[in-house]
KETORDREN-150850 format. One record per residue (C-alpha): residue in one letter; x, y, z. Coordinates in steps of 0.2 Angstrom, whole numbers. Layout:
N
- rest,X,Y,Z
- A,X,Y,Z
...
# end
This chain:
537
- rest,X,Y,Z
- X,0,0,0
- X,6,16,-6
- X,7,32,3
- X,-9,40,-7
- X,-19,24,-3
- X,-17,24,16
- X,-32,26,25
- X,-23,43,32
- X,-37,54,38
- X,-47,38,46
- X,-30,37,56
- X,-31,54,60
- X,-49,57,66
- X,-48,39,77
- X,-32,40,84
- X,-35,52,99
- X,-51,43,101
- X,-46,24,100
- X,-32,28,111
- X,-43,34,126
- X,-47,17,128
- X,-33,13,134
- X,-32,27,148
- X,-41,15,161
- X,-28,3,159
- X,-13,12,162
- X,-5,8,179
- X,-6,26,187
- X,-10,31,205
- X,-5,51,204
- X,-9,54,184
- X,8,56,177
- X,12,42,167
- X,-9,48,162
- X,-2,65,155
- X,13,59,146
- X,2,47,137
- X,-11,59,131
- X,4,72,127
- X,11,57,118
- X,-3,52,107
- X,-8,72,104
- X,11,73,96
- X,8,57,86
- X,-7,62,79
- X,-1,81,75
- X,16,72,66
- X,4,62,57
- X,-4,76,50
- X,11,84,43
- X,18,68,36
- X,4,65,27
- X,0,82,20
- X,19,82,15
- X,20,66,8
- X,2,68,-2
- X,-6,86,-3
- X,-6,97,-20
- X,-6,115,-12
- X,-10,120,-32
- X,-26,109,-30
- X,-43,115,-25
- X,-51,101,-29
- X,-54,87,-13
- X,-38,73,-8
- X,-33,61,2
- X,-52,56,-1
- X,-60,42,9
- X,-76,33,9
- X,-85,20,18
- X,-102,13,20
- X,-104,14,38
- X,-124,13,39
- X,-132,8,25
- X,-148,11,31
- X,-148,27,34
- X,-137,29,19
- X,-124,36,30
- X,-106,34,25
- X,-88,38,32
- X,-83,52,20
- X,-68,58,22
- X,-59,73,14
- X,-46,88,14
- X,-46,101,5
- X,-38,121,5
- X,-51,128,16
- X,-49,113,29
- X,-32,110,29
- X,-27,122,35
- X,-40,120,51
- X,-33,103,54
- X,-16,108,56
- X,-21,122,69
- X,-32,109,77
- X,-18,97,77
- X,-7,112,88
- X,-17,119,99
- X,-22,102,105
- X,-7,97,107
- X,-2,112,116
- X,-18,113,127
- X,-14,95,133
- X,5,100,136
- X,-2,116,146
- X,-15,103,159
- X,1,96,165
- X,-6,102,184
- X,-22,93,182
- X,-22,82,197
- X,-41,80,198
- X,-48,65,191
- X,-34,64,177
- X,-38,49,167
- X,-57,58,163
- X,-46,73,159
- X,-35,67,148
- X,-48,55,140
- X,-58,69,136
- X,-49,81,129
- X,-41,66,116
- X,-61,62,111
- X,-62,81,107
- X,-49,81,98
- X,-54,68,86
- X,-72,76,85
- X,-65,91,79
- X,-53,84,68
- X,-69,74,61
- X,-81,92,58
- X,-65,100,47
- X,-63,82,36
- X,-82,76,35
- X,-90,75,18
- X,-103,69,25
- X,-117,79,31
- X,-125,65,46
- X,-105,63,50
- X,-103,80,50
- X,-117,82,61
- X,-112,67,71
- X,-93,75,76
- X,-103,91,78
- X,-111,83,93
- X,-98,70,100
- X,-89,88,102
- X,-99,97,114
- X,-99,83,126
- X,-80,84,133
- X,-82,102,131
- X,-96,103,144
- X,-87,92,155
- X,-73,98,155
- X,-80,118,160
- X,-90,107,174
- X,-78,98,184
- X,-60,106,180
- X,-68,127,179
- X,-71,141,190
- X,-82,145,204
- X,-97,146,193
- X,-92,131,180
- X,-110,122,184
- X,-118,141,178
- X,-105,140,163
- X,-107,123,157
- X,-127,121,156
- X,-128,139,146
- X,-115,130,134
- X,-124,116,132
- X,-141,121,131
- X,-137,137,117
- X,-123,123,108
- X,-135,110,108
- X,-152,118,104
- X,-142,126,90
- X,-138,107,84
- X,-157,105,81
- X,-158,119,67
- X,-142,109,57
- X,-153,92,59
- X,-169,101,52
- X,-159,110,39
- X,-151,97,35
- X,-162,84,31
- X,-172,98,21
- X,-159,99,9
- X,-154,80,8
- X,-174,77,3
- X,-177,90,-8
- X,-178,84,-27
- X,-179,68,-34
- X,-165,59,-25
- X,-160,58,-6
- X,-139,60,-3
- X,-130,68,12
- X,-115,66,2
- X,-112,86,4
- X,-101,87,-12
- X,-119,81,-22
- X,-126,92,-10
- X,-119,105,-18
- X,-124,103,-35
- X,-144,102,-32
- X,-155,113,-35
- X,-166,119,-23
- X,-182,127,-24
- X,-181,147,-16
- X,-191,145,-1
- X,-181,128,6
- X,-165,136,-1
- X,-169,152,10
- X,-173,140,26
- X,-160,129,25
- X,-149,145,24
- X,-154,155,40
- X,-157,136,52
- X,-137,135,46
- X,-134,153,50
- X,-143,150,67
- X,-132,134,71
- X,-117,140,67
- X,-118,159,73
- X,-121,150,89
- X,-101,143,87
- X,-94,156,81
- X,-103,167,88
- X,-114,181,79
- X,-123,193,91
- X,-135,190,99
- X,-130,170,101
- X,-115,175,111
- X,-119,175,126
- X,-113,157,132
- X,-96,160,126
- X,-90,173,141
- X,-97,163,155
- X,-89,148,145
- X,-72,157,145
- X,-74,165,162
- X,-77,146,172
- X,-66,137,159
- X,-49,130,164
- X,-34,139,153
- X,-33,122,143
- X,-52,124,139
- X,-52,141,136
- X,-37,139,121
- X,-47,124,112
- X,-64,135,115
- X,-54,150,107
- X,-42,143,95
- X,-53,130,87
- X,-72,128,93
- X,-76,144,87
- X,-67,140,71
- X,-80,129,68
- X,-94,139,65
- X,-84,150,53
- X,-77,135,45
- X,-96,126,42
- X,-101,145,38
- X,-90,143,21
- X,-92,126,17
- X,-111,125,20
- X,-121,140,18
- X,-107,147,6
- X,-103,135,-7
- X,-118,122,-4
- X,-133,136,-6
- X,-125,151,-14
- X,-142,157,-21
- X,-145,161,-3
- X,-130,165,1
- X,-135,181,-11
- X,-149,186,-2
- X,-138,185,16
- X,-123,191,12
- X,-127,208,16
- X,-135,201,31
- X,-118,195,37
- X,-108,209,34
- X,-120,220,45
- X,-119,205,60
- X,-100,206,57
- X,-100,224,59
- X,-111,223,75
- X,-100,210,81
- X,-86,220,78
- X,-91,236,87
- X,-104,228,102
- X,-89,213,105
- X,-76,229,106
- X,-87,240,118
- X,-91,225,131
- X,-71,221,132
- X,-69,237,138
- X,-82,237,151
- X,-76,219,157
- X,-66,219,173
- X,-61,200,171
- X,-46,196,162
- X,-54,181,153
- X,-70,189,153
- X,-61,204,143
- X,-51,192,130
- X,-70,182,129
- X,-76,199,120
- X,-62,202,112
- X,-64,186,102
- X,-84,188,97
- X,-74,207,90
- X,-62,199,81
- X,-75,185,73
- X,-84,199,64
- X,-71,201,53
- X,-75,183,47
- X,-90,187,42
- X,-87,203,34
- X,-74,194,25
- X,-86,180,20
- X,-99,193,14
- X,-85,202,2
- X,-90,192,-12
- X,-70,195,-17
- X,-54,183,-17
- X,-45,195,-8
- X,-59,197,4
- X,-62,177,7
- X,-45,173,8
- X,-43,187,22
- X,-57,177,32
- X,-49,160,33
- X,-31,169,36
- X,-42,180,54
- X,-47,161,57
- X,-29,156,58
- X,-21,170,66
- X,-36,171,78
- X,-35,153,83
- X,-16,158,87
- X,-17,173,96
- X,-32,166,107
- X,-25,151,111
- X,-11,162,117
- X,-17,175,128
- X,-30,164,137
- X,-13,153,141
- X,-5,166,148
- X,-21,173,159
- X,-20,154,166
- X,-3,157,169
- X,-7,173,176
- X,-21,167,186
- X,-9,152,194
- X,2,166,201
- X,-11,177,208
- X,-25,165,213
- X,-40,181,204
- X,-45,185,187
- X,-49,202,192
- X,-39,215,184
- X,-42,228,197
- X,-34,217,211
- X,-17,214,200
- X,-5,226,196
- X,15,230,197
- X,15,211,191
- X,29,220,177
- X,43,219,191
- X,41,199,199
- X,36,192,183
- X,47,203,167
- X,47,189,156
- X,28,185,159
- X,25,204,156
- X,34,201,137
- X,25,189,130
- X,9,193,138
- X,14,211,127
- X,18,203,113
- X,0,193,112
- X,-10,208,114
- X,0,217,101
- X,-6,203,89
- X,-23,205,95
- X,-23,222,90
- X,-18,219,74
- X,2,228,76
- X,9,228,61
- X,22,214,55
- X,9,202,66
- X,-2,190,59
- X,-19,199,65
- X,-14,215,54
- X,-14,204,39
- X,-29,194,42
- X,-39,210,44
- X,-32,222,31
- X,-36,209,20
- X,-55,209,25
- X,-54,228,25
- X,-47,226,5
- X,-60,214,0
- X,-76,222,5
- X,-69,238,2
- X,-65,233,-17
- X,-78,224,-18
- X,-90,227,-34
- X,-106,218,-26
- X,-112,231,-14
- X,-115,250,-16
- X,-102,264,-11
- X,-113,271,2
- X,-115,252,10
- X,-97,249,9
- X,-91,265,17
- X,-103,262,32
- X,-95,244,37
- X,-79,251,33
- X,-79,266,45
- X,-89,257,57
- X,-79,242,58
- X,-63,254,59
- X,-72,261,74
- X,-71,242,84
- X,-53,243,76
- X,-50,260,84
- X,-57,250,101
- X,-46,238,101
- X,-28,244,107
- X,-38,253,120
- X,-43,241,131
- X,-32,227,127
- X,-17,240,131
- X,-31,245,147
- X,-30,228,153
- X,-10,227,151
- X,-10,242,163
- X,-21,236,176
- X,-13,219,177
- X,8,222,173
- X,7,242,179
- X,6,252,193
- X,9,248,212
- X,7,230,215
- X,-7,222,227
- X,1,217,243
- X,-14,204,243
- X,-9,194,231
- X,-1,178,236
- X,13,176,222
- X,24,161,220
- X,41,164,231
- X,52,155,223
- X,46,152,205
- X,35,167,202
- X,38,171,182
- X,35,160,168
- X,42,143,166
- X,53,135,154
- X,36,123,151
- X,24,138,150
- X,36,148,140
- X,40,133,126
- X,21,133,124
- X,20,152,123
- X,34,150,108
- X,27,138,100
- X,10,150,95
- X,18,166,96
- X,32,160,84
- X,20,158,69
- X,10,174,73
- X,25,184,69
- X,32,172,53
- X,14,176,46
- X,13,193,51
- X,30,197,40
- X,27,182,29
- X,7,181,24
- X,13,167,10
- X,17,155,23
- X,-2,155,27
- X,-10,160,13
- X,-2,146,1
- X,-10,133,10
- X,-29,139,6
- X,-25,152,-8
- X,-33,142,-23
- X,-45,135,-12
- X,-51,154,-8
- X,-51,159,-25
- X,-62,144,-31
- X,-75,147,-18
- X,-75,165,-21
- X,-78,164,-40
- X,-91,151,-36
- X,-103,163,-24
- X,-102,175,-39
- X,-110,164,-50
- X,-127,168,-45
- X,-126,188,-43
- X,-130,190,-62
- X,-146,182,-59
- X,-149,189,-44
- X,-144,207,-50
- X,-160,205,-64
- X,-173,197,-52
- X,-168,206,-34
- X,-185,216,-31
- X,-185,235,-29
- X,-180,235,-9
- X,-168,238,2
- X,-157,227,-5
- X,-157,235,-22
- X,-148,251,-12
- X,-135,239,-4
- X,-131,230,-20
- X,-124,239,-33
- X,-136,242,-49
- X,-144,228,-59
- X,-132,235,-74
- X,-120,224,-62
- X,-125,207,-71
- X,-121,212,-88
- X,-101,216,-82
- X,-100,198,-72
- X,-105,192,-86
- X,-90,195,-96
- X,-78,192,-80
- X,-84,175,-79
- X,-82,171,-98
- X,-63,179,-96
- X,-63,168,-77
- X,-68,153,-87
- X,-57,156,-101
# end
């Protein structure tokens, strides 16, 4: 058996998950042999990843590889389908690390380590599973395996309020599941033959009206992941209770999720739709972007702030998504990437942070700059990132979304300048509470009342390898965008020229309303017309 014929992503997705049945049957009374096991397997799965793409994956390839399919139940015509593609590439890769790093950073976890460890391996292969499923009942099925370790692991290893926390995630998360069953279905049902093979999927035709609902039930699920105002609220309680290696897989991948499914599913599976709420979407990115911007300031929690600030930075997504433009597209996968870094980061270091002073309330730290320097520097350097510094990845991910709807042809001049400015107005926000909160916590006259570590009180080599390891790629994107951007570049471009398609027929038969002032003029069909000939050509 050859390389390309290796079952490589079934490995992949059932590693982490097979070998959690062997955690009850490792001798281990205090949990350490427990954590270098599950460290062991996060590593062997993340290597297998890269050798596979290296060995097998055409970056100049948008079409799927590495493809796999199985008939798993036949009578519910569900199969195990597997595939990889530009757009989940990518994702799997930052899945791969920030798992890996997340188990790395549990390395304290005393409590019930076995569970621990077992659960955050089952998450990982679920999520791995939602980026590779072709398959819309196996998409759904990872989508739900996925929320079960999450919720136990925010109710037994978070905070003070972690029982609060975990039944607000699961109720929004899994009430949200209903609406991609329902949609679903609707869609595998429609015409004359029943698939949930999603690339079929995406070559039906749909009447408008299932089209339309199909469209907003996966809106509603997957705004609930991302998350789009006004489905947010779980996410800052979720944060807030969450332990530090919770928080990085809720911030570096979960929410990657939804923007992910956003793409794949209501982007390129109903693009007639997708027309009619695209506009929809850049005004819920916008909203995100400002609202997500205003409560960070107003938060007094650390977590709590860096919570808000991620529902801020997730608007640019869907602005991105909205664009209608490569440049535009390719600059939301890139703010999924850099986001899932820079998250993944900070919350780290507010664990870290929250190790040494035993609070998450900024107004209680202070003068931490002076016992804890090196701490203080890469706590810095994060929240540079997060506010988009120049030569860091998050400048590139949003200039690019900035680029995209702003040159984008789709929407009127009047529309665009309003999500421009507005959006510039949640970028204005940023550095001011992000740099607030790095003078409430690292400046000032430090609180007596804090019980700091006496012998080890700054970062350790542990916490600072782990800090590298997602600040180091931040900064290689941020002055190299290609080494990001190659990955999913003619994947981007594909799905872009895909969704624009539709917009000559939609530009003849969009009614007078309000969405004939947002789009640009009717007259619009006649020039796409011509730029798909030369597109095609």
């Amino acid at each position: 058996m050859n390389a390309v014929e290796f079952p490589w992503l079934t490995t992949i997705v059932l590693l982490p998950l097979v070998a959690t049945l062997a955690i009850p049957l490792i001798p281990d009374k205090e949990g350490k042999t427990v954590r270098w096991y599950g460290l062991g397997i996060a590593i062997a799965d993340f290597a297998l990843m890269i050798y596979a793409l290296w060995q097998s994956y055409d970056f100049q390839s948008s079409t799927f590889q590495l493809v796999e399919s199985y008939p798993w139940v036949p009578q519910l015509n569900l199969n195990w389908s597997l595939a990889l593609d530009g757009l989940s590439m990518p994702l799997i890769l930052l899945t791969g690390l920030i798992n890996t790093l997340a188990i790395f950073a549990a390395w304290k976890v005393t409590n019930k380590p076995r569970l621990f460890y077992g659960l955050m391996l089952a998450m990982y292969s679920a999520q791995l599973g939602v980026f590779l499923a072709q398959d819309l009942l196996l998409f759904f099925l990872m989508w739900e395996i996925e929320l079960v370790p999450v919720y136990l692991l925010i109710s037994i290893w978070g905070g003070q309020n972690r029982q609060y926390a975990a039944t607000k995630f699961i109720l929004y998360t899994a009430a949200a599941s209903i609406f991609i069953l329902i949609a679903g279905f609707a869609i595998a049902f429609s015409g004359d033959t029943v698939t949930f093979d999603m690339a079929t999927l995406g070559m039906k035709q749909y009447p408008k009206a299932i089209e339309m609902l199909a469209y907003a039930g996966f809106l509603i699920a997957f705004g609930v992941k991302l998350p789009i105002f006004p489905l947010h609220t779980w996410l800052p309680d979720a944060h807030g209770e969450a332990s530090a290696p919770g928080s990085m897989i809720l911030a570096g991948v979960l929410l990657k999720m939804g923007g992910y499914a956003l793409i794949r599913i209501n982007m390129e599976m109903l693009p007639n739709a997708h027309a009619y709420f695209a506009p929809v979407l850049a005004i819920l990115g916008v909203v995100n972007i400002v609202y997500g911007a205003c409560c960070a300031f107003a938060q007094t929690n650390l977590k709590r702030r860096l919570a808000y600030s991620s529902i801020a930075h997730m608007g640019f997504v869907l602005i991105g998504i909205a664009s209608y433009t490569e440049i535009g597209m390719s600059g939301a996968v890139l703010q999924m990437l850099s986001h899932g870094l820079i998250a993944a980061s900070l919350f780290f270091l507010s664990g870290v942070t929250y190790e040494r002073t035993h609070t998450l309330m900024m107004e209680k730290m202070g003068g931490m700059a002076k016992v804890m320097p090196r701490t203080f520097a890469v706590f810095t350097a994060g929240a540079m990132a997060s506010l988009a510094l120049p030569g860091m990845s998050g400048f590139v991910g949003e200039l690019m979304v900035f680029l995209g709807i702003a040159s984008s042809d789709v929407y009127s001049s009047s529309f665009k300048v309003v999500v421009v400015l507005l959006s510039a107005v949640g970028v204005i926000l940023t550095p001011i509470y992000l740099l607030s909160m790095l003078r409430q916590v690292f400046y000032g006259k430090q609180n007596q009342e804090l019980h700091l570590d006496a012998t080890l009180p700054d970062i350790k080599p542990r916490e600072l390898f782990i800090t590298a390891c997602l600040l180091l790629p931040i900064i290689g994107i941020g002055f190299y965008p290609k080494l990001a951007t190659q990955t999913y570049e003619v994947k981007a471009v594909e799905v872009a020229t895909h969704a624009r398609q539709v917009l000559p027929v939609f530009a003849e038969q969009q009614p007078s309303s309000l969405y004939s002032r947002i789009f640009t003029s009717p007259t619009l069909a006649d020039s796409q017309i011509e730029g798909f000939v030369d597109i095609a050509e």
